[in-house]
mmCIF file as Biopython writes it, N, C-alpha, C and O atoms, coordinates in Angstrom:
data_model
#
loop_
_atom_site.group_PDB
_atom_site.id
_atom_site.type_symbol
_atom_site.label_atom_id
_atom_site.label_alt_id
_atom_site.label_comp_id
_atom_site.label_asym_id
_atom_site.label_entity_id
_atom_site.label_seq_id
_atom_site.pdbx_PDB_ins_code
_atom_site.Cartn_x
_atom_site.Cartn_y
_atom_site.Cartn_z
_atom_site.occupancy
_atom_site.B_iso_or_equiv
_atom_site.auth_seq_id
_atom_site.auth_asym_id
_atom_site.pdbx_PDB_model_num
ATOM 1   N N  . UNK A ? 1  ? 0.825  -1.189 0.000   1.0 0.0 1  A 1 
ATOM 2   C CA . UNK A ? 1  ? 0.000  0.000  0.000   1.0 0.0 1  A 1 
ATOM 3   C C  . UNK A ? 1  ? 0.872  1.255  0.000   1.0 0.0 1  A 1 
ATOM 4   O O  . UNK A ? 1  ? 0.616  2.313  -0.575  1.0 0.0 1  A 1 
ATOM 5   N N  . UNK A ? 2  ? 2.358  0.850  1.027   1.0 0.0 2  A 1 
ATOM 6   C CA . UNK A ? 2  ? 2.611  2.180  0.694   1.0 0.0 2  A 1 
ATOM 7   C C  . UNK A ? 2  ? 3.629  2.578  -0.474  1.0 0.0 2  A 1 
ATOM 8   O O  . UNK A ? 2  ? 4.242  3.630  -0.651  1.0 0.0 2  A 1 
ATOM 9   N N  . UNK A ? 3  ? 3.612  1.652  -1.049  1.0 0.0 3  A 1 
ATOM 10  C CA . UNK A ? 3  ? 4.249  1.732  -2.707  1.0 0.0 3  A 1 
ATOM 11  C C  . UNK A ? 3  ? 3.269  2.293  -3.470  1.0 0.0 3  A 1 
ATOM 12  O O  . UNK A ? 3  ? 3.707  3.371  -3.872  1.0 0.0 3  A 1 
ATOM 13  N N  . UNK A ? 4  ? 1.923  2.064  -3.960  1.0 0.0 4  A 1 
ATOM 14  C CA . UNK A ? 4  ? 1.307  2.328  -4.365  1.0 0.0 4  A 1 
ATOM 15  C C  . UNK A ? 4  ? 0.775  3.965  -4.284  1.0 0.0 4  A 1 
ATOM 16  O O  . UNK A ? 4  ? 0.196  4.667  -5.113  1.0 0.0 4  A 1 
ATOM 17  N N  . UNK A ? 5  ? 1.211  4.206  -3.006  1.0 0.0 5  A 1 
ATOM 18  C CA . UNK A ? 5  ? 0.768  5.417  -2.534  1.0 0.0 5  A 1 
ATOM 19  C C  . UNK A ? 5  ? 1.928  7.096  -3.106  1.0 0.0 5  A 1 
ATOM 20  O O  . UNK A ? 5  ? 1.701  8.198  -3.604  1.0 0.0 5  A 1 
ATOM 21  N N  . UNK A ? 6  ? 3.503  6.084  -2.481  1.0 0.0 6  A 1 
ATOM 22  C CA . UNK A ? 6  ? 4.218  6.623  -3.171  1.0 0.0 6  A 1 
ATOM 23  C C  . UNK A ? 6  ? 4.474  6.761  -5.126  1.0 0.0 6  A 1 
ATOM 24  O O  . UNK A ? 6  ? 4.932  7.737  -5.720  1.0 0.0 6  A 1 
ATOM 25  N N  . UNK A ? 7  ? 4.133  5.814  -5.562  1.0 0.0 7  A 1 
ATOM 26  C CA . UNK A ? 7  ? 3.472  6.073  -7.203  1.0 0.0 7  A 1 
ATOM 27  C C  . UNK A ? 7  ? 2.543  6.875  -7.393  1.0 0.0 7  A 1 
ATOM 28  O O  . UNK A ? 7  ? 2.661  7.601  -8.381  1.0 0.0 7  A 1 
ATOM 29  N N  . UNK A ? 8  ? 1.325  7.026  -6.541  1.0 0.0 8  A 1 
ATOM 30  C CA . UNK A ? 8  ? 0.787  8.152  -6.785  1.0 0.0 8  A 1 
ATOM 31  C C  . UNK A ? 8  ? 0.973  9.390  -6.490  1.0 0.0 8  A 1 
ATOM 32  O O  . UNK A ? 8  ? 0.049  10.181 -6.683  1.0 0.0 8  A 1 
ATOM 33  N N  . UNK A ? 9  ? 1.814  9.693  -6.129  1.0 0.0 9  A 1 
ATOM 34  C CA . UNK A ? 9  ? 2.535  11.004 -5.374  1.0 0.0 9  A 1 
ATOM 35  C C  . UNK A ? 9  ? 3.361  11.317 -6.141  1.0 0.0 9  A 1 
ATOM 36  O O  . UNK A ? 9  ? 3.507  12.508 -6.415  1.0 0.0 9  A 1 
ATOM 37  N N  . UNK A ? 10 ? 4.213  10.259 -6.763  1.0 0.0 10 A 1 
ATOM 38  C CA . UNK A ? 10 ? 5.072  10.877 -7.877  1.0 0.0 10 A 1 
ATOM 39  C C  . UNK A ? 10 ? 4.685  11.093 -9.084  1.0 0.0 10 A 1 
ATOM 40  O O  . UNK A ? 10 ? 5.074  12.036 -9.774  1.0 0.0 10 A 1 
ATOM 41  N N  . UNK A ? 11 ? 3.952  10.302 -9.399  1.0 0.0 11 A 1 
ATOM 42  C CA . UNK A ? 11 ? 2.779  10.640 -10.622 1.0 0.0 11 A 1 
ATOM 43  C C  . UNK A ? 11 ? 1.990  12.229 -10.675 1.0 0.0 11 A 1 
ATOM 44  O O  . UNK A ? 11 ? 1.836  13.010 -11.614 1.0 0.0 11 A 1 
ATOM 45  N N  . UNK A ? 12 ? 1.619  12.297 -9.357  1.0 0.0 12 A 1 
ATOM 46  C CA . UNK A ? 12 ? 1.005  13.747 -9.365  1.0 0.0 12 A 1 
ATOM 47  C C  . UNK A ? 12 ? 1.760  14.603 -9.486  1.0 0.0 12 A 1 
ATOM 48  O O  . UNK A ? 12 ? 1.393  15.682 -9.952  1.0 0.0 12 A 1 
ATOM 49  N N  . UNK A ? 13 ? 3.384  14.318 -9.000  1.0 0.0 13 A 1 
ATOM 50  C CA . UNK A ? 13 ? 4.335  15.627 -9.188  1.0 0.0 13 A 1 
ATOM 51  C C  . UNK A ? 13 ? 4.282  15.859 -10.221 1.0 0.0 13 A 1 
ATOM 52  O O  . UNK A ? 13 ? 3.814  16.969 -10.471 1.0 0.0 13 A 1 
ATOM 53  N N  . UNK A ? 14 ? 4.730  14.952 -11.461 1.0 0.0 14 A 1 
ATOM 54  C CA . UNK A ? 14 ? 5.238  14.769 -12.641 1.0 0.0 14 A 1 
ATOM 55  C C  . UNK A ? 14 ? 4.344  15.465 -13.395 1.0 0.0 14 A 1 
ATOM 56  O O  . UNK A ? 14 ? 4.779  16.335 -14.149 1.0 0.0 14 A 1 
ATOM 57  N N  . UNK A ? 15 ? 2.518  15.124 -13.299 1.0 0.0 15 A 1 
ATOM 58  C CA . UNK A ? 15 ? 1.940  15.623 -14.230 1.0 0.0 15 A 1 
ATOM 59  C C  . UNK A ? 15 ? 1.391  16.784 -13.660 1.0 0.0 15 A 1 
ATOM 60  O O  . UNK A ? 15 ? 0.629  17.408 -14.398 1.0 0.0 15 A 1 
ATOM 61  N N  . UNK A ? 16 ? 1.603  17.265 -12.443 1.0 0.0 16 A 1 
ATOM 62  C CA . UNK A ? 16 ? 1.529  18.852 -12.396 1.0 0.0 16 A 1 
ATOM 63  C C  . UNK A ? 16 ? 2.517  19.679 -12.951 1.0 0.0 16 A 1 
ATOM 64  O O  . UNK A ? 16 ? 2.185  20.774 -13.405 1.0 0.0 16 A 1 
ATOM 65  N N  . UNK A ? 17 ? 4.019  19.201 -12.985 1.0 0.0 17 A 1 
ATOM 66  C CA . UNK A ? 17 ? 5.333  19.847 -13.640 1.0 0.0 17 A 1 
ATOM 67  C C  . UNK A ? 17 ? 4.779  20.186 -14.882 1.0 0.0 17 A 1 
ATOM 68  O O  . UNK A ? 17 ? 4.579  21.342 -15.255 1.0 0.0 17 A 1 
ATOM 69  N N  . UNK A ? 18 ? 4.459  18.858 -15.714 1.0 0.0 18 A 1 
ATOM 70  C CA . UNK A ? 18 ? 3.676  19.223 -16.932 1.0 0.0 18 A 1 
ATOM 71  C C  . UNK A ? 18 ? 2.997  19.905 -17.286 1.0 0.0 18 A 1 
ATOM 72  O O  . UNK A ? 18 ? 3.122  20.231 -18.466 1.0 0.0 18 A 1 
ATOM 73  N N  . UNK A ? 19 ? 1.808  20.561 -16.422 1.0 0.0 19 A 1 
ATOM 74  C CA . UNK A ? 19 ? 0.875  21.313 -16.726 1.0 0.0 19 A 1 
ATOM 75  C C  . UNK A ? 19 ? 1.391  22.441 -16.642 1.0 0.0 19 A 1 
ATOM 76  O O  . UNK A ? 19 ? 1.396  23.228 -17.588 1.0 0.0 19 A 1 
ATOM 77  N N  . UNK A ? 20 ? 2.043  22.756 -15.186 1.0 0.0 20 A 1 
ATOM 78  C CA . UNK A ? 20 ? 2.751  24.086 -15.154 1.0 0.0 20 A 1 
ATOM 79  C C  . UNK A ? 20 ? 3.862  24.391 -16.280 1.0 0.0 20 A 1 
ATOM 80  O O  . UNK A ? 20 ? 4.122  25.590 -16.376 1.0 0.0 20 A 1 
ATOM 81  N N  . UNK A ? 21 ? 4.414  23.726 -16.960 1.0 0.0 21 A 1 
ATOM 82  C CA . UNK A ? 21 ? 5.458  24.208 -18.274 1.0 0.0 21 A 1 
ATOM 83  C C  . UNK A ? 21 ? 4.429  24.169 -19.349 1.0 0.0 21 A 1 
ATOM 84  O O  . UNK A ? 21 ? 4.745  24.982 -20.217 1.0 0.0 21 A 1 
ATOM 85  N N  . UNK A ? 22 ? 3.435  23.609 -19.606 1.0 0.0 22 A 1 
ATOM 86  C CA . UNK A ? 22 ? 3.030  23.811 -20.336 1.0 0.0 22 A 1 
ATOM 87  C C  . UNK A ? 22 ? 2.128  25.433 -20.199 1.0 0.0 22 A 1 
ATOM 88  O O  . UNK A ? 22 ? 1.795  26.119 -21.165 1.0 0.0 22 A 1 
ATOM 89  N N  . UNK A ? 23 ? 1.934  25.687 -19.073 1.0 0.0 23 A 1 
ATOM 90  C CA . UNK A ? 23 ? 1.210  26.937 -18.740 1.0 0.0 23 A 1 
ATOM 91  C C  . UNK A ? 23 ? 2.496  27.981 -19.514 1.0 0.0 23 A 1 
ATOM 92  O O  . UNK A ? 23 ? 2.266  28.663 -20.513 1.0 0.0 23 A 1 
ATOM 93  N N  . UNK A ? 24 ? 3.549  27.933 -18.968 1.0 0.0 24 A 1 
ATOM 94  C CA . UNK A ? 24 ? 5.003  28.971 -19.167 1.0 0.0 24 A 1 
ATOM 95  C C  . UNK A ? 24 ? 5.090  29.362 -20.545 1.0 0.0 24 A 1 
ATOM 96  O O  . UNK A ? 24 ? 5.486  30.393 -21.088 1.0 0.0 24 A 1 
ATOM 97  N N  . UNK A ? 25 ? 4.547  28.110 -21.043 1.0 0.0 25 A 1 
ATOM 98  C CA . UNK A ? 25 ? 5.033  28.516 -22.626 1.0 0.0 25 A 1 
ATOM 99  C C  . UNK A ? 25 ? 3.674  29.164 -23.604 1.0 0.0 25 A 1 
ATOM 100 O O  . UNK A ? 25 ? 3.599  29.675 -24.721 1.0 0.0 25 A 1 
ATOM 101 N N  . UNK A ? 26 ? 2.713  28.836 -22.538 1.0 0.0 26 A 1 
ATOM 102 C CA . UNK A ? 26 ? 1.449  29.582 -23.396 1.0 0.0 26 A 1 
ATOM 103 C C  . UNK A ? 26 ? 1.178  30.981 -22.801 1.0 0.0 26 A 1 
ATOM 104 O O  . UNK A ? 26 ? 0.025  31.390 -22.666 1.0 0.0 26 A 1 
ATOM 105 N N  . UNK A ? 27 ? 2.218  31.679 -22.461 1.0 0.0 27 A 1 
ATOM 106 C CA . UNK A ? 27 ? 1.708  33.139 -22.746 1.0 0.0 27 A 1 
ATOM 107 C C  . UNK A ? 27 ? 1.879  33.603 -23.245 1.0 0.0 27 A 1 
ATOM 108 O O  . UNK A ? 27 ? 2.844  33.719 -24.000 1.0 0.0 27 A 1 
ATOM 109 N N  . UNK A ? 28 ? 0.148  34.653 -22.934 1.0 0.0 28 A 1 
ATOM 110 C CA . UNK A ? 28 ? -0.415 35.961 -23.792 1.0 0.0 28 A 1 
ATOM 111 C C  . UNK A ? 28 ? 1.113  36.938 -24.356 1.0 0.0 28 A 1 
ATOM 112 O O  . UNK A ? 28 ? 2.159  37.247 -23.787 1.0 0.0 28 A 1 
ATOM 113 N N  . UNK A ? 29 ? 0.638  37.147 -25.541 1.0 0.0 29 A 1 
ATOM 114 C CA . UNK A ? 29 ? 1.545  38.581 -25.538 1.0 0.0 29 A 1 
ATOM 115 C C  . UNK A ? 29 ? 3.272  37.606 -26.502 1.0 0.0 29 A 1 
ATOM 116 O O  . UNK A ? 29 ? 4.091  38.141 -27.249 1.0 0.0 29 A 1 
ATOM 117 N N  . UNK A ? 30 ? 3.236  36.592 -26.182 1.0 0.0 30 A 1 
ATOM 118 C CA . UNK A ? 30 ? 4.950  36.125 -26.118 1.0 0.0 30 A 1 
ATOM 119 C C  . UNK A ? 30 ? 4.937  36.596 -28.034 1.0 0.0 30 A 1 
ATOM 120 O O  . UNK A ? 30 ? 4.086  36.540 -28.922 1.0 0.0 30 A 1 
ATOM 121 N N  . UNK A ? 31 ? 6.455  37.067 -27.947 1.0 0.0 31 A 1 
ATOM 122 C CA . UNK A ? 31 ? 6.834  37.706 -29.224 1.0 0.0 31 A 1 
ATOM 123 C C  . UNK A ? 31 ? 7.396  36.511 -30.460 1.0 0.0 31 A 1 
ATOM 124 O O  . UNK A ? 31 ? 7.606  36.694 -31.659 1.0 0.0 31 A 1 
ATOM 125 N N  . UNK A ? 32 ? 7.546  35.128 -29.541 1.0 0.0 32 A 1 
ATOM 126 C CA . UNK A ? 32 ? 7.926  34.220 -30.432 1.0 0.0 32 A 1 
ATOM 127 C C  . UNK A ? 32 ? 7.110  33.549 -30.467 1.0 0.0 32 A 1 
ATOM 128 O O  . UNK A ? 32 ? 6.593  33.219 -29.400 1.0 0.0 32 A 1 
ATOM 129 N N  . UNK A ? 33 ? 6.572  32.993 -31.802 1.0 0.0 33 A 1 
ATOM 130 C CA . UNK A ? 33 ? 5.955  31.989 -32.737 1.0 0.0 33 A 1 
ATOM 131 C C  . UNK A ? 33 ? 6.123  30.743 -33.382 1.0 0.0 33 A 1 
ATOM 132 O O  . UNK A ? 33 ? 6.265  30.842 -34.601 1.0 0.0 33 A 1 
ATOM 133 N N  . UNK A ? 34 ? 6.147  29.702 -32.960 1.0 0.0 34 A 1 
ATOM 134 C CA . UNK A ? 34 ? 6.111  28.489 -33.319 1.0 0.0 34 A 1 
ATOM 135 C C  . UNK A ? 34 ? 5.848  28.457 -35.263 1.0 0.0 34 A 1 
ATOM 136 O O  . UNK A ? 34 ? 5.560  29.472 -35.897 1.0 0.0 34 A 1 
ATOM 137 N N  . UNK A ? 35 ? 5.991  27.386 -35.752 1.0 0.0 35 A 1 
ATOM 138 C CA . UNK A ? 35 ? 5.414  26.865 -36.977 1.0 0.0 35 A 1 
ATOM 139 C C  . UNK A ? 35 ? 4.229  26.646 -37.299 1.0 0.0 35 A 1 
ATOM 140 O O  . UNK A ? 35 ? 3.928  25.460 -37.163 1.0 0.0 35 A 1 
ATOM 141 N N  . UNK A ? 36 ? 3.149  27.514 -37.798 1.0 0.0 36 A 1 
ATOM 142 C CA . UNK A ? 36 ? 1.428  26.753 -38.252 1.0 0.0 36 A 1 
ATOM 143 C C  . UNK A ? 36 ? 1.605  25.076 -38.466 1.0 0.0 36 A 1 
ATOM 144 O O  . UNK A ? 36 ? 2.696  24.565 -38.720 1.0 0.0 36 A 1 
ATOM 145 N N  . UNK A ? 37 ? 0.785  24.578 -38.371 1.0 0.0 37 A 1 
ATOM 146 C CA . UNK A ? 37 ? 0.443  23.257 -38.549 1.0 0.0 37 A 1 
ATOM 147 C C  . UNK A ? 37 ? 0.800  23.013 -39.966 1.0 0.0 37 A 1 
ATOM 148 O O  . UNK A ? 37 ? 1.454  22.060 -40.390 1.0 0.0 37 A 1 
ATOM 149 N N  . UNK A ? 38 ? -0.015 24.577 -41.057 1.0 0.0 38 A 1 
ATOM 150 C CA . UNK A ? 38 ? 0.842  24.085 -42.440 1.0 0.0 38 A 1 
ATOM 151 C C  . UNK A ? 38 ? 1.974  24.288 -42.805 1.0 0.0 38 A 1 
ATOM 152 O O  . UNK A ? 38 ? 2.438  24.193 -43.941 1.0 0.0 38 A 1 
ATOM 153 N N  . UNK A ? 39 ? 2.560  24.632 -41.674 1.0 0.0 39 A 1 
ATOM 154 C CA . UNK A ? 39 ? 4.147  24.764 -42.341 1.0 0.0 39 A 1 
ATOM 155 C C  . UNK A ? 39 ? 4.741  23.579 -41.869 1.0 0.0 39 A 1 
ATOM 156 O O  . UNK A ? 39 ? 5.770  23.086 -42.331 1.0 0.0 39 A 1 
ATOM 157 N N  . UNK A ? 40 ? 4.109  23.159 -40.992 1.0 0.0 40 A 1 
ATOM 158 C CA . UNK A ? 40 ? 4.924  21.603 -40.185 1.0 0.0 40 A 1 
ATOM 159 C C  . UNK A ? 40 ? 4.538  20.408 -41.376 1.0 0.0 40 A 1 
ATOM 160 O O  . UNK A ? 40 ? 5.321  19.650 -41.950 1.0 0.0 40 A 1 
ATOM 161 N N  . UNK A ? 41 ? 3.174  20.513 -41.516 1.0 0.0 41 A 1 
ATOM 162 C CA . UNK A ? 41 ? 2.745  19.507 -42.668 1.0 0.0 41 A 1 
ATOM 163 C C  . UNK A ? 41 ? 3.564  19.550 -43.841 1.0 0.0 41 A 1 
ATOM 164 O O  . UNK A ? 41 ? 4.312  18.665 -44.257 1.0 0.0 41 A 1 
ATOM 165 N N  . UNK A ? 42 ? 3.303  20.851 -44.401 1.0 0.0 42 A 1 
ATOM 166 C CA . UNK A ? 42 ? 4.364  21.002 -45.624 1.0 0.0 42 A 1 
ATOM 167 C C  . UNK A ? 42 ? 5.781  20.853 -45.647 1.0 0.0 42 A 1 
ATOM 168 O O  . UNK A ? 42 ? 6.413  20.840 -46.703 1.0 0.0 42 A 1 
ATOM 169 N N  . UNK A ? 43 ? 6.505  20.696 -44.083 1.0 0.0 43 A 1 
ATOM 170 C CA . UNK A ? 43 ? 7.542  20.350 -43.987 1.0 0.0 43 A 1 
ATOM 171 C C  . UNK A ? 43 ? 7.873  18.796 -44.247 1.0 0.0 43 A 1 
ATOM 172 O O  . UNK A ? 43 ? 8.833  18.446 -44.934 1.0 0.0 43 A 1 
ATOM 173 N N  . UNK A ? 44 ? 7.275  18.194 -43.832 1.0 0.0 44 A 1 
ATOM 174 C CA . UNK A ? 44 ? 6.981  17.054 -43.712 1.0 0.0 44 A 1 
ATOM 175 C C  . UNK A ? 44 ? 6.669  16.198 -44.594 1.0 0.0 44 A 1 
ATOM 176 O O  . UNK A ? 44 ? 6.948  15.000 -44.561 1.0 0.0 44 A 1 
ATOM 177 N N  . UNK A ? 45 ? 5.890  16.947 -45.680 1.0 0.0 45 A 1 
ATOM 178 C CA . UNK A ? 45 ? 5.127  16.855 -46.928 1.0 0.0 45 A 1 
ATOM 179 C C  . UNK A ? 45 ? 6.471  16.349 -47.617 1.0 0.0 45 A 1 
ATOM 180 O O  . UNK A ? 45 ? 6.610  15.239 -48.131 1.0 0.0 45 A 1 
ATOM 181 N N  . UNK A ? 46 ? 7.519  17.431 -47.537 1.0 0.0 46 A 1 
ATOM 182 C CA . UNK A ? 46 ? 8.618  17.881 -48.367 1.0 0.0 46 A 1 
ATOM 183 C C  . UNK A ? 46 ? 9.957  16.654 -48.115 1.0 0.0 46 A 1 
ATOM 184 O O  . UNK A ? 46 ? 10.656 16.050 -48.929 1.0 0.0 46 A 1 
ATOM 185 N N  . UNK A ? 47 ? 9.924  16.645 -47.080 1.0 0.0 47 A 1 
ATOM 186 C CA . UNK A ? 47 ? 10.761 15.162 -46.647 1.0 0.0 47 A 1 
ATOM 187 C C  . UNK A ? 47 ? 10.339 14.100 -47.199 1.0 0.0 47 A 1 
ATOM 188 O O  . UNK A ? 47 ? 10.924 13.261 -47.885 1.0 0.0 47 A 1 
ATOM 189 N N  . UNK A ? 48 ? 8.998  14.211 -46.766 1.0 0.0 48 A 1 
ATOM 190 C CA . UNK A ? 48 ? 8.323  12.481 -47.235 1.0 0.0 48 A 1 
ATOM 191 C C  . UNK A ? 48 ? 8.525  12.380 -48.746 1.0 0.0 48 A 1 
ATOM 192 O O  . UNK A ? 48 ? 8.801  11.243 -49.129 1.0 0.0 48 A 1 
ATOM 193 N N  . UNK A ? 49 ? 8.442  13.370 -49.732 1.0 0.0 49 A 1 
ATOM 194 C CA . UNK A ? 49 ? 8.725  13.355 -51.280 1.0 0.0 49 A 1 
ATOM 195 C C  . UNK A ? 49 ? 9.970  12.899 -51.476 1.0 0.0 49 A 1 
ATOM 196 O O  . UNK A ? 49 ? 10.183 11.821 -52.032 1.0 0.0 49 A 1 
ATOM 197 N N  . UNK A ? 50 ? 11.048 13.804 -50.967 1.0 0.0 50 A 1 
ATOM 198 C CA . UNK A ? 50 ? 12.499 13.545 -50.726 1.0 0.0 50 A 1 
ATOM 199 C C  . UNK A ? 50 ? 12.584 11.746 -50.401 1.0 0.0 50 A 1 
ATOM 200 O O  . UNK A ? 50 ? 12.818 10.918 -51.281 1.0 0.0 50 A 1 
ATOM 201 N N  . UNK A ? 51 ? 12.393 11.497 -49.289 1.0 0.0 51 A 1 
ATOM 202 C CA . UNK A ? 51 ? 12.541 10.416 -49.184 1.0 0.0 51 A 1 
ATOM 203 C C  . UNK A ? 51 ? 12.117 9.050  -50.075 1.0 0.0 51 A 1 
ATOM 204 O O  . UNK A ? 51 ? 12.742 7.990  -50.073 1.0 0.0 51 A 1 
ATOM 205 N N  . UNK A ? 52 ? 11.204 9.273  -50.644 1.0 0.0 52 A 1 
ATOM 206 C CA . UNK A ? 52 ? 10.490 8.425  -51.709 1.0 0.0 52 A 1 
ATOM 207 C C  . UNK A ? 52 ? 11.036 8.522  -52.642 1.0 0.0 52 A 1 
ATOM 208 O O  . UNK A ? 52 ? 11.420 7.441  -53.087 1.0 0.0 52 A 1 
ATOM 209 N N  . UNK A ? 53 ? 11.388 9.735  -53.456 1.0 0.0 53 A 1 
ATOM 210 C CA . UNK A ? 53 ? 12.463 9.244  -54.106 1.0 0.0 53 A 1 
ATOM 211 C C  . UNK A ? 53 ? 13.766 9.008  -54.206 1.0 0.0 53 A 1 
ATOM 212 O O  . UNK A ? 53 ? 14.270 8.856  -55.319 1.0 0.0 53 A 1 
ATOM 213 N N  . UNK A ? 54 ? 14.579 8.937  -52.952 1.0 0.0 54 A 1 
ATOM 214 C CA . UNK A ? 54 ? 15.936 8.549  -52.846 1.0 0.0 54 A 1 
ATOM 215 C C  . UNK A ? 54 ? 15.443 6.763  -52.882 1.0 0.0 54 A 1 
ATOM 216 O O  . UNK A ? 54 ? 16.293 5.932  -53.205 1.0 0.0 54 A 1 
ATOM 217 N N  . UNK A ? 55 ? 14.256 6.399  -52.581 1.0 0.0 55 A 1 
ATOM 218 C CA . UNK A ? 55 ? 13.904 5.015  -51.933 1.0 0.0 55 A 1 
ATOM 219 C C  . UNK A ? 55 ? 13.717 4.580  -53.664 1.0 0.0 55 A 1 
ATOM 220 O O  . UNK A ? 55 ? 14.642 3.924  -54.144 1.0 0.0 55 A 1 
ATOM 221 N N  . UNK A ? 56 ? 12.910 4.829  -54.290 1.0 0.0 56 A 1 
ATOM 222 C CA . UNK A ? 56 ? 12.453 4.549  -55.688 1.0 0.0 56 A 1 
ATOM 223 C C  . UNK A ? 56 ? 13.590 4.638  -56.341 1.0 0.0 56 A 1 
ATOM 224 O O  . UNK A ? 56 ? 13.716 3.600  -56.990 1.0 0.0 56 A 1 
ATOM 225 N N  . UNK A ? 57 ? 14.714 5.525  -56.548 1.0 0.0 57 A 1 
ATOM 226 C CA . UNK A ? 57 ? 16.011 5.628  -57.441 1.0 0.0 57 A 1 
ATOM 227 C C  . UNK A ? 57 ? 16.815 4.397  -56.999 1.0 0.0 57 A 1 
ATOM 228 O O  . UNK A ? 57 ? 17.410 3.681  -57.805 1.0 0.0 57 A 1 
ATOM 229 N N  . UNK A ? 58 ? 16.795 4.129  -55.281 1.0 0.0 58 A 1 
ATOM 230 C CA . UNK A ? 58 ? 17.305 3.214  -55.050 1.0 0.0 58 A 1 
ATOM 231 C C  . UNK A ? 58 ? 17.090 2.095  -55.677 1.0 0.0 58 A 1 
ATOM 232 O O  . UNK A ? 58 ? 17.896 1.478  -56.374 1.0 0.0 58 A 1 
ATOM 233 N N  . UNK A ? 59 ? 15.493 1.698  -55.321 1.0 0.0 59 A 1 
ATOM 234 C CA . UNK A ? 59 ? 15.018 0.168  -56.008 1.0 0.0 59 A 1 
ATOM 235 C C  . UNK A ? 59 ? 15.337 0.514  -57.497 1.0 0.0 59 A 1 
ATOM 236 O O  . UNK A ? 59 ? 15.793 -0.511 -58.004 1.0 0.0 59 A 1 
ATOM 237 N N  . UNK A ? 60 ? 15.288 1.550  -58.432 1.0 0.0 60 A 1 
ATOM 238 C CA . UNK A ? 60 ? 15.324 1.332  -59.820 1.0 0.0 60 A 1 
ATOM 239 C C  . UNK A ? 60 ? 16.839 0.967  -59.704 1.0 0.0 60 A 1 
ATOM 240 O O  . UNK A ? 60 ? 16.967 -0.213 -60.032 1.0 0.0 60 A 1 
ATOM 241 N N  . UNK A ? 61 ? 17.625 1.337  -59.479 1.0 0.0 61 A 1 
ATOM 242 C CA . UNK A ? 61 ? 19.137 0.933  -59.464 1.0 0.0 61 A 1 
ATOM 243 C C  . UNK A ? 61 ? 19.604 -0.041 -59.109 1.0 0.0 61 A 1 
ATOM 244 O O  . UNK A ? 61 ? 20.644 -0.468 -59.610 1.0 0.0 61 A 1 
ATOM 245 N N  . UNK A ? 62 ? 18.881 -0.733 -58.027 1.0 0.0 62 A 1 
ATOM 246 C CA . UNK A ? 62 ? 18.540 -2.243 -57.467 1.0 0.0 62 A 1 
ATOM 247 C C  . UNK A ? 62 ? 19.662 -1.697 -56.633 1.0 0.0 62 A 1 
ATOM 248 O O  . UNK A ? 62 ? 20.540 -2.505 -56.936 1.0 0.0 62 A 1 
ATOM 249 N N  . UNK A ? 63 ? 20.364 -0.657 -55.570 1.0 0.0 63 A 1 
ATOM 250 C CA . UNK A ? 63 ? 20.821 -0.553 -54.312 1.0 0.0 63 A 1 
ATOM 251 C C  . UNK A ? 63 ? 20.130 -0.836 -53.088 1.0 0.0 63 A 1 
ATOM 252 O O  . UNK A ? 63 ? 18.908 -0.838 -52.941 1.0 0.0 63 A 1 
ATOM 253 N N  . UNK A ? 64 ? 20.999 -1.073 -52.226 1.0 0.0 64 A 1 
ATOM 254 C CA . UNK A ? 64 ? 20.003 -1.833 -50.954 1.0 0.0 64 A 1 
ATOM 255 C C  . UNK A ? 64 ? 19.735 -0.112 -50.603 1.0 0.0 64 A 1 
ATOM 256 O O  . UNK A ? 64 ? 20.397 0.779  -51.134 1.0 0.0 64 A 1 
ATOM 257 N N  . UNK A ? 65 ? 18.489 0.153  -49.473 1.0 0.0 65 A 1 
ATOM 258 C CA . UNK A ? 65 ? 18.057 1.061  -49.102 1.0 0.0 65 A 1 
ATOM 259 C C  . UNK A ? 65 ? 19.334 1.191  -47.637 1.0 0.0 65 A 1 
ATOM 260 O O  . UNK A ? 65 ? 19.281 2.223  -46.968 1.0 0.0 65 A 1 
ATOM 261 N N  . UNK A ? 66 ? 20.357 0.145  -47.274 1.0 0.0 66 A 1 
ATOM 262 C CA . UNK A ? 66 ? 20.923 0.735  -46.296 1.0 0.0 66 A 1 
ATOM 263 C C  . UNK A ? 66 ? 21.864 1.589  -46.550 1.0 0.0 66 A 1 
ATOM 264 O O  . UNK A ? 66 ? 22.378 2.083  -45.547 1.0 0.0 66 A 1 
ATOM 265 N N  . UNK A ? 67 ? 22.260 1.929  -47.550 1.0 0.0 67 A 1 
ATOM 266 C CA . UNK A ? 67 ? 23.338 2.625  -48.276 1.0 0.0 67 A 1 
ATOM 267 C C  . UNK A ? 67 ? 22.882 4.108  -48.395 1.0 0.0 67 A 1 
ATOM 268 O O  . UNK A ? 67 ? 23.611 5.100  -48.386 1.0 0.0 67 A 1 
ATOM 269 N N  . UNK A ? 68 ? 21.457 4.057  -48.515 1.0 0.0 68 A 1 
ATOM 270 C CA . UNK A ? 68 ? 20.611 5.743  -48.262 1.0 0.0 68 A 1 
ATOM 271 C C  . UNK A ? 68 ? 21.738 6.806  -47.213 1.0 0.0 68 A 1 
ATOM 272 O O  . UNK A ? 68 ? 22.228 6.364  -46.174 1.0 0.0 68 A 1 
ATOM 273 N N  . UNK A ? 69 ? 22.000 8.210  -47.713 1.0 0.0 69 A 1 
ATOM 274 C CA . UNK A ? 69 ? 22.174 8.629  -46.856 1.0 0.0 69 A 1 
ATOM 275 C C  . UNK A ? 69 ? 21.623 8.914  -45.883 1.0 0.0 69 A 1 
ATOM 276 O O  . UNK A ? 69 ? 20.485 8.936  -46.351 1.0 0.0 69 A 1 
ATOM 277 N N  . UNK A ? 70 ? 21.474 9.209  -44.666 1.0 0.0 70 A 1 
ATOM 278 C CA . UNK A ? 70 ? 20.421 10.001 -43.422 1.0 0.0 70 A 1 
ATOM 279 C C  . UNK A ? 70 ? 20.667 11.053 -43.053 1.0 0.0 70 A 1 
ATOM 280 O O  . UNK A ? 70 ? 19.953 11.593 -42.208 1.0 0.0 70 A 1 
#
């Protein structure tokens, strides 16, 4: 029981830490701006193309895909 008890105690620290940093970083007013969702997508978008075709040139060439750079 008192294991259990102590798990819940540390559990509550942990996900109050969480809430409170997550509070820090959501304020009003802050002069810096994250990425829109479409710029993350389109980032992402842009890799995933990239990557498909280093993967496709590969198979047409018949190279193994471990040889890909990263």
């Amino acid at each position: 029981m008192l294991k259990l008890m102590a798990v819940a105690v540390v559990g509550a620290v942990v996900l109050g830490t969480v809430g409170l940093s997550g509070r820090v970083d959501a304020r009003p007013g802050s002069t810096e701006a994250g990425p829109t969702q479409a710029q993350v997508e389109a980032a992402l978008d842009a890799r995933q193309k990239e990557l498909l075709g280093i993967l496709l040139e590969a198979q047409r060439t018949g190279e193994r895909t471990a040889s890909v750079h990263r």
